[in-house]
C-alpha atoms as a printed R data frame, in Angstrom:
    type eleno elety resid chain resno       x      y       z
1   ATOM     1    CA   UNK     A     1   0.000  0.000   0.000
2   ATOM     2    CA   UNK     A     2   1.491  3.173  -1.037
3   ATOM     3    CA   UNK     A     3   2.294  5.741   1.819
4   ATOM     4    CA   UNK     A     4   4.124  9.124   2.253
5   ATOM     5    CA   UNK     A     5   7.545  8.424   3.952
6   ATOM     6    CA   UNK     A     6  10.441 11.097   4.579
7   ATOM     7    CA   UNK     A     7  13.169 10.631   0.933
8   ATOM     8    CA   UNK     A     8  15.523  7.421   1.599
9   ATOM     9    CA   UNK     A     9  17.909  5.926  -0.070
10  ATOM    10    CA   UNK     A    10  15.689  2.755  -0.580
11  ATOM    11    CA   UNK     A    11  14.318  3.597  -3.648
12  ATOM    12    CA   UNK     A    12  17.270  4.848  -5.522
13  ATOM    13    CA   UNK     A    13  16.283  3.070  -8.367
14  ATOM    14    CA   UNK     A    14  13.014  3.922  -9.129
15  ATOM    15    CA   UNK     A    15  13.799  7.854  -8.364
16  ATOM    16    CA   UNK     A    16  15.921  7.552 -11.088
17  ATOM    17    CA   UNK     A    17  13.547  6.653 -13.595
18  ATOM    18    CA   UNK     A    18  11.151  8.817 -11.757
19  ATOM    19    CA   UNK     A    19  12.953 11.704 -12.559
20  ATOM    20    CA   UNK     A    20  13.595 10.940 -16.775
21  ATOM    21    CA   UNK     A    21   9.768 10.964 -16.602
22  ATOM    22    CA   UNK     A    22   9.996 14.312 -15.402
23  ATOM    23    CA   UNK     A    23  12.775 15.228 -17.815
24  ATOM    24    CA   UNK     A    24  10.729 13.605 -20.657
25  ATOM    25    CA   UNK     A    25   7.691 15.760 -20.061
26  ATOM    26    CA   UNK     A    26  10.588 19.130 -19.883
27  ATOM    27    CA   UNK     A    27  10.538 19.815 -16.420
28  ATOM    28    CA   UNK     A    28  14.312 20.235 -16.047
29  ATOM    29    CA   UNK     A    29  14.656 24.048 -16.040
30  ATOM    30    CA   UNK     A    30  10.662 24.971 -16.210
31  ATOM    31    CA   UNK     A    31  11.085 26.732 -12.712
32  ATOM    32    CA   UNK     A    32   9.049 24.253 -10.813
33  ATOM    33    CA   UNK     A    33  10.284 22.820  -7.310
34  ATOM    34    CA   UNK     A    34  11.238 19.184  -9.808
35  ATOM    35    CA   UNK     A    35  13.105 21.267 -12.563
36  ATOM    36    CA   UNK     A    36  15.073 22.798 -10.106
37  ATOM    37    CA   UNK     A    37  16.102 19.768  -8.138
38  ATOM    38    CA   UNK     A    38  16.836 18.027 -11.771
39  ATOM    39    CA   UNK     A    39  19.001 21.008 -12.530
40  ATOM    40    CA   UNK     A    40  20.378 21.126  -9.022
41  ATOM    41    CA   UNK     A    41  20.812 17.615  -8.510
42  ATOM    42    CA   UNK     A    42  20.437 15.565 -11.194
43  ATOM    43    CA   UNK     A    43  23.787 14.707 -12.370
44  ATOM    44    CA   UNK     A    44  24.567 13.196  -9.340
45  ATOM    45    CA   UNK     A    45  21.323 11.327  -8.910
46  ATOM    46    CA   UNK     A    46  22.881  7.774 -10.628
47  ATOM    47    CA   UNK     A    47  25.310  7.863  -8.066
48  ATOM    48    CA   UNK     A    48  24.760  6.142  -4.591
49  ATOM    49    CA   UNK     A    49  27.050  8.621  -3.112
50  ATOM    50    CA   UNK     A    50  25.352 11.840  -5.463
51  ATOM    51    CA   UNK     A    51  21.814 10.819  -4.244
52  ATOM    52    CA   UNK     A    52  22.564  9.813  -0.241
53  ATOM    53    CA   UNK     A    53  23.664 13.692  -0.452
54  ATOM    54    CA   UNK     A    54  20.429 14.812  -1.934
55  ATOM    55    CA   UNK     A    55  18.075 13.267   0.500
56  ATOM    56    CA   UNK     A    56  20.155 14.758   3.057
57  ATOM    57    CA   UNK     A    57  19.727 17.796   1.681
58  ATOM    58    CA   UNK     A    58  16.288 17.321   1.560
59  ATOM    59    CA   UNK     A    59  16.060 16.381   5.387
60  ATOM    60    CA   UNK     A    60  18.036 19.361   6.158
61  ATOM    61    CA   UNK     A    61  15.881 22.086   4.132
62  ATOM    62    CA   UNK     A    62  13.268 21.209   7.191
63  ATOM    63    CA   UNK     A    63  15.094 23.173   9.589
64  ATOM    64    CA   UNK     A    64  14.272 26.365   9.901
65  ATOM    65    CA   UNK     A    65  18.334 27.324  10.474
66  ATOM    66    CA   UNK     A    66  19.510 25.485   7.303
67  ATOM    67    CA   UNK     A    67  20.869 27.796   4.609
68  ATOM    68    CA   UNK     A    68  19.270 28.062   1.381
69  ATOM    69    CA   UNK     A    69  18.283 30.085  -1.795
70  ATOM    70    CA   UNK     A    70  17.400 33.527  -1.167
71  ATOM    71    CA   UNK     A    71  13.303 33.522  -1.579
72  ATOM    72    CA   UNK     A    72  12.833 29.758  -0.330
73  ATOM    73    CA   UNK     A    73  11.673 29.223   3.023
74  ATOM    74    CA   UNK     A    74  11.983 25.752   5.581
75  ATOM    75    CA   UNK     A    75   9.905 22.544   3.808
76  ATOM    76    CA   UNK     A    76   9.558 19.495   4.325
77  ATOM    77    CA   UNK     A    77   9.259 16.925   1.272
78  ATOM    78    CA   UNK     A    78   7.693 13.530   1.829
79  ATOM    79    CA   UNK     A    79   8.031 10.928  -0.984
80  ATOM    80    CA   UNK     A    80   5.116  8.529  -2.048
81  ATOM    81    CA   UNK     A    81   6.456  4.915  -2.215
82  ATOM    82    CA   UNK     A    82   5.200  1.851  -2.485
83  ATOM    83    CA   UNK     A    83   7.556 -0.709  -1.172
84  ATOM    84    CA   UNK     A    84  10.948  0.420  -3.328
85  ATOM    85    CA   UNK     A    85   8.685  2.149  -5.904
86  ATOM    86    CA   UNK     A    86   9.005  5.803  -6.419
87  ATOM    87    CA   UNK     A    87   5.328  7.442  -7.234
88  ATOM    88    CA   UNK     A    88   5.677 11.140  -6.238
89  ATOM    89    CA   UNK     A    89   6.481 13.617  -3.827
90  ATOM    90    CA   UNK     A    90   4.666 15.882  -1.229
91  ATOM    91    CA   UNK     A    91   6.227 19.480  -0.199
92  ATOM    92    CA   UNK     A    92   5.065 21.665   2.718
93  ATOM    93    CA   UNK     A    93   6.403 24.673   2.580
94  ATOM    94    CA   UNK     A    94   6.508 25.863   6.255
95  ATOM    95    CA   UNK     A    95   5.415 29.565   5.821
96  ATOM    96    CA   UNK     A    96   4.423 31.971   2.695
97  ATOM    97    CA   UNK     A    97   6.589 34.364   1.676
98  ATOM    98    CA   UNK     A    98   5.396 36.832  -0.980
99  ATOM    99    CA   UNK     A    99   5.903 34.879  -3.850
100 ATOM   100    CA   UNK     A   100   4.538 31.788  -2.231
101 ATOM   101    CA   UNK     A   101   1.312 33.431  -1.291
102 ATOM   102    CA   UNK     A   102   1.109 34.800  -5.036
103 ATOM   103    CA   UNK     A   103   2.014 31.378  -6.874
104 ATOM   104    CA   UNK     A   104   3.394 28.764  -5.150
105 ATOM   105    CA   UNK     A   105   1.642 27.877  -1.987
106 ATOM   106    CA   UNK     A   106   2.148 25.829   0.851
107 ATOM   107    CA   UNK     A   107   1.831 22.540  -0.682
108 ATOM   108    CA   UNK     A   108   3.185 21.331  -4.142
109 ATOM   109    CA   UNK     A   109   3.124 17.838  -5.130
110 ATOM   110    CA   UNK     A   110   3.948 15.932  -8.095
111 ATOM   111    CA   UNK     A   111   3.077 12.314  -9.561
112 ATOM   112    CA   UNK     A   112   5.291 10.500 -11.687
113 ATOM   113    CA   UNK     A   113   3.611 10.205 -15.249
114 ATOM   114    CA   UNK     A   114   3.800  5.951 -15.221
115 ATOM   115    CA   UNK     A   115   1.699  6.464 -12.184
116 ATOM   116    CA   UNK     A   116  -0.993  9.149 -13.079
117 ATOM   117    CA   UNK     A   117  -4.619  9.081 -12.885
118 ATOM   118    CA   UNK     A   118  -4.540  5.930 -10.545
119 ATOM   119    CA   UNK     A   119  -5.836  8.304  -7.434
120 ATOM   120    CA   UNK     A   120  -2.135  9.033  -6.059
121 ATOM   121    CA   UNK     A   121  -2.256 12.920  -5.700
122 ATOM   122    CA   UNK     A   122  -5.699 12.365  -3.676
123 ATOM   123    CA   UNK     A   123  -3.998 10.220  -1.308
124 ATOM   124    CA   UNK     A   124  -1.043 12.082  -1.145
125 ATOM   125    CA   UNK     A   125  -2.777 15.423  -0.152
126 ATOM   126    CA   UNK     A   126  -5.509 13.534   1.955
127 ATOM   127    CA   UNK     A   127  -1.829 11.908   4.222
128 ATOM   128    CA   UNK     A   128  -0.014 14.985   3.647
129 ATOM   129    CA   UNK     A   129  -2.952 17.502   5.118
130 ATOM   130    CA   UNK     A   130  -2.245 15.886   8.419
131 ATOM   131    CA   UNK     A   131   1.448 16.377   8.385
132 ATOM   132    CA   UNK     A   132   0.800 19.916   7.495
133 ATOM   133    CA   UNK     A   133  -1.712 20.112  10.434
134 ATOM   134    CA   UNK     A   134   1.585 19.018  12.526
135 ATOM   135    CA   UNK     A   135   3.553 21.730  11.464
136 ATOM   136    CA   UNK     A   136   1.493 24.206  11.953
137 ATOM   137    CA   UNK     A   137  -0.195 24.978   8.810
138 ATOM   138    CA   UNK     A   138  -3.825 25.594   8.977
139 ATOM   139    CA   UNK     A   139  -5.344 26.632   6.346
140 ATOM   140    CA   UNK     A   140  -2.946 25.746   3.609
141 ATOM   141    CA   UNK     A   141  -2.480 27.576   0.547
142 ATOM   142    CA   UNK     A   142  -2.578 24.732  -2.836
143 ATOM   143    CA   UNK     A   143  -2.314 26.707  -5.864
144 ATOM   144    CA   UNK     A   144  -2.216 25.691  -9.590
145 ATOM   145    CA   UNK     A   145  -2.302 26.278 -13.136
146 ATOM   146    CA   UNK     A   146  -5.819 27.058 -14.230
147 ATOM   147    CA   UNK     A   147  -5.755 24.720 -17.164
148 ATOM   148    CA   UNK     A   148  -4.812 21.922 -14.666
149 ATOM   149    CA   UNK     A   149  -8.224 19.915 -14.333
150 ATOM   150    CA   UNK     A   150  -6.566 16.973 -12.838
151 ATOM   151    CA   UNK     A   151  -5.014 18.928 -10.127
152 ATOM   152    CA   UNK     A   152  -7.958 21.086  -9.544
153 ATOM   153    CA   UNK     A   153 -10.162 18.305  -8.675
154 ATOM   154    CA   UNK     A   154  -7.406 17.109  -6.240
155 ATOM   155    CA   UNK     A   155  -7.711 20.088  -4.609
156 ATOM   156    CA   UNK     A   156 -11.317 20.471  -4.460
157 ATOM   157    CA   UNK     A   157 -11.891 16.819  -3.342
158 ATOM   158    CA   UNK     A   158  -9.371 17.396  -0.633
159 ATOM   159    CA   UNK     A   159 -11.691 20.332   0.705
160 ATOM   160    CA   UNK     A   160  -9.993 23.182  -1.165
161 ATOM   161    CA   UNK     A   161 -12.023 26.740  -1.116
162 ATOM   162    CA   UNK     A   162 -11.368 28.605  -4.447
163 ATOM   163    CA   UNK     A   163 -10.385 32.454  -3.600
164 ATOM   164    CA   UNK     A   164  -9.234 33.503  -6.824
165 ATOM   165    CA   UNK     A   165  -7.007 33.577  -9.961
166 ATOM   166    CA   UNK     A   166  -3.782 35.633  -9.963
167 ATOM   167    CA   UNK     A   167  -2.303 34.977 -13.510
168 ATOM   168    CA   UNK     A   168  -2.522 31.694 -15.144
169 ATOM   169    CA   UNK     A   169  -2.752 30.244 -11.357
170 ATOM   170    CA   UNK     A   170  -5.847 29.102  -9.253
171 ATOM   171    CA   UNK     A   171  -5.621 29.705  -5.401
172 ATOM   172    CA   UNK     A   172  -7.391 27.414  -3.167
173 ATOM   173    CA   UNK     A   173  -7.463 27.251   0.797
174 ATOM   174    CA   UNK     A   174  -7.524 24.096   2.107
175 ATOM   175    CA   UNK     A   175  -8.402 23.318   5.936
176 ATOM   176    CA   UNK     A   176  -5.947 21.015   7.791
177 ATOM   177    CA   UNK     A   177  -7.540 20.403  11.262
């Protein structure tokens, strides 16, 4: 049964391929939380050594005290597994910051195309509400593109309350407790 765990080594492998799924669909460099860990990180991905480093860094970007990129704020990211399999992540982003509350949101979360439309971004959100709920966040901010029916549903199903459009993105507050 697939569940949201904190990134591990254990599924090296399928992260991997996970990732040239992303790549495939050109989300190395689009700007998006996966484009800029490909860009960041993904030439050391294939290595043991290169990708124990990045889920450490992913650990570490929890803490409010670790350093990072001006204009990104403490999150925690949460893969989707199922046994050694790889389906998608889950960010919560611990606080807005301007362009967070314009755009990005509190939550982000991306499936793995070999594993769309099977009901994994409902789960994910519906597991990943209540580890939002422990950190604090409540409501959360979900935003996405407006042409984005798939993720749009997720969001309403999961309780979302549409406020408004700013650009090409829908904003949607979604209650945690």
């Amino acid at each position: 049964m697939p569940k949201l765990v904190f990134p591990t080594t254990a599924v090296h492998a399928s992260f991997v391929a996970a990732m040239k799924e992303f790549e495939a669909e050109g989300r190395a460099g689009d700007g998006s939380s996966i484009g800029q860990e490909i860009d960041e990180f993904g030439a050391r991905w294939h290595e043991p050594d290169g990708f124990a480093a990045y889920v450490v860094a992913l650990r570490a970007d929890e803490h409010e005290e670790t350093v990072r990129t001006a204009g990104h704020v403490a999150c925690t990211t949460l893969w989707y597994v199922d046994g050694d399999a790889f389906l998608g992540r889950f960010a919560i982003r611990h606080r807005l910051n301007d362009f967070l509350l314009e755009q990005g949101g509190h939550i982000g979360y991306d499936v793995r195309a070999s594993a769309r439309r099977r009901g994994h971004a409902t789960a994910m959100l519906r597991e990943g509400l209540v580890h939002a709920r422990a950190l604090g966040v409540d409501p959360a901010l979900i935003t996405c593109e407006h042409d984005n029916t798939a993720s749009r549903k997720v969001i309403e199903g999961g309780g979302g309350v549409f406020e408004d459009r700013r650009g090409d993105k829908l904003r949607y507050w979604v209650p945690t407790a």
